[in-house]
C-alpha positions, 0 to 999 in steps of 0.5 A: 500500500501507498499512503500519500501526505495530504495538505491544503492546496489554498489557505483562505479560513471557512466562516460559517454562515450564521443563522438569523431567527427561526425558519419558516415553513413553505410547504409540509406534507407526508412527514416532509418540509420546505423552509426558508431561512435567513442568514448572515453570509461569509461576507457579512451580507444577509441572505437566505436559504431553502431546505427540504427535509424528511425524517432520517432513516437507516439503511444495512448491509445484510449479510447473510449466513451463507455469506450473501448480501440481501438487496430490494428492488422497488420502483422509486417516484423520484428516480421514476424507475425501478432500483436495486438497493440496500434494506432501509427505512424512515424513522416512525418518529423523531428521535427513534433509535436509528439501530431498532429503525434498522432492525424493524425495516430489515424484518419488514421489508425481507423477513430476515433477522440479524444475529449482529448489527454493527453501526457503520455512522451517518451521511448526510441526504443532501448537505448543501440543501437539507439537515436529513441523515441517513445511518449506515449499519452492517448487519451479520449472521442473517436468517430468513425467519418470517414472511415480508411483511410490507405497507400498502403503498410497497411492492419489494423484490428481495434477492441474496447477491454475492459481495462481489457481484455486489460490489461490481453493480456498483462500481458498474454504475448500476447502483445508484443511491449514495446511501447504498454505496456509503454503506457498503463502502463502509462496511467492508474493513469489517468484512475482511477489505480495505485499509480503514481501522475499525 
């Protein structure tokens, strides 16, 4: 292995913006908001900003006793397509422990249940235009115990995968949602890969 020295390429000091009053809610709906608010920028100058935010939600990497990563597919409105991604789901309410959203989202959505989840941190949805997280967890030793057992408004196709064959839809672009690719990347120094110290 190579290991580079790293260094700042310019020396201008980062002045946060500072927040002015409270936000204010545009639009709301669905467990989602659309708010302005005011700052003071970098330059001393007023200006404002709009944010689109949604409860956080938990996203695994399951694997299972055979050693198989479990992936859904399910149409996204967004993408307007079907994906192939990682387990995961929203938060019910603010606050709830991120770990026990994974475990309840893992079961719902695949039926599967882990005998040991890891938690792997946080990303951001959008960090320019929203406070949203999603949490990253690695999940071992999973066994299909129970039927899926999903909402309404879901239709999910689960399917186990080889790591490998995983990583390559990933690096081949077929994977296209940043929480799926965080989490895996994560989770590999605990898998046996990469150089990252656990």
């Amino acid at each position: 292995l190579v290991f580079y020295s790293m260094h700042d390429i310019t020396s201008l000091p980062i002045v946060p913006w500072k927040k002015v009053g409270e936000p204010v809610v545009l639009a709301s709906g669905y467990g989602k908001s659309f708010t302005k608010q005011d700052f003071i920028d970098h330059t001393s100058q007023p200006t404002d900003f709009y944010f689109f935010d949604q409860p956080s939600w938990s996203v695994v990497l399951a694997v299972t006793k055979s050693g198989n990563i479990l992936t859904v597919r399910q149409f996204k409105q967004g993408a307007e397509d079907i994906l192939e991604e990682l387990p995961g789901g929203q938060a019910n309410f603010k606050g709830e422990d991120p770990a026990e959203v994974l475990k309840r989202e893992l079961l719902e959505e695949t039926g599967y249940r882990a005998e040991k989840v890891t938690s792997l941190g946080w990303g951001y949805m959008n960090s320019r235009n929203s406070h949203t997280k999603f949490f990253c967890f690695l999940a071992e030793g999973c066994e299909k115990v129970t039927n899926q057992d999903l909402d309404d408004t879901e239709q999910i196709i689960v399917s186990e995968k080889p790591l490998m064959e995983w990583l390559r839809m990933i690096t081949a672009g077929e994977v296209t949602s940043l929480d799926a690719c965080l989490t895996t990347v994560r989770a590999l120094s605990y898998l046996g890969y990469g150089i990252a110290a656990k």
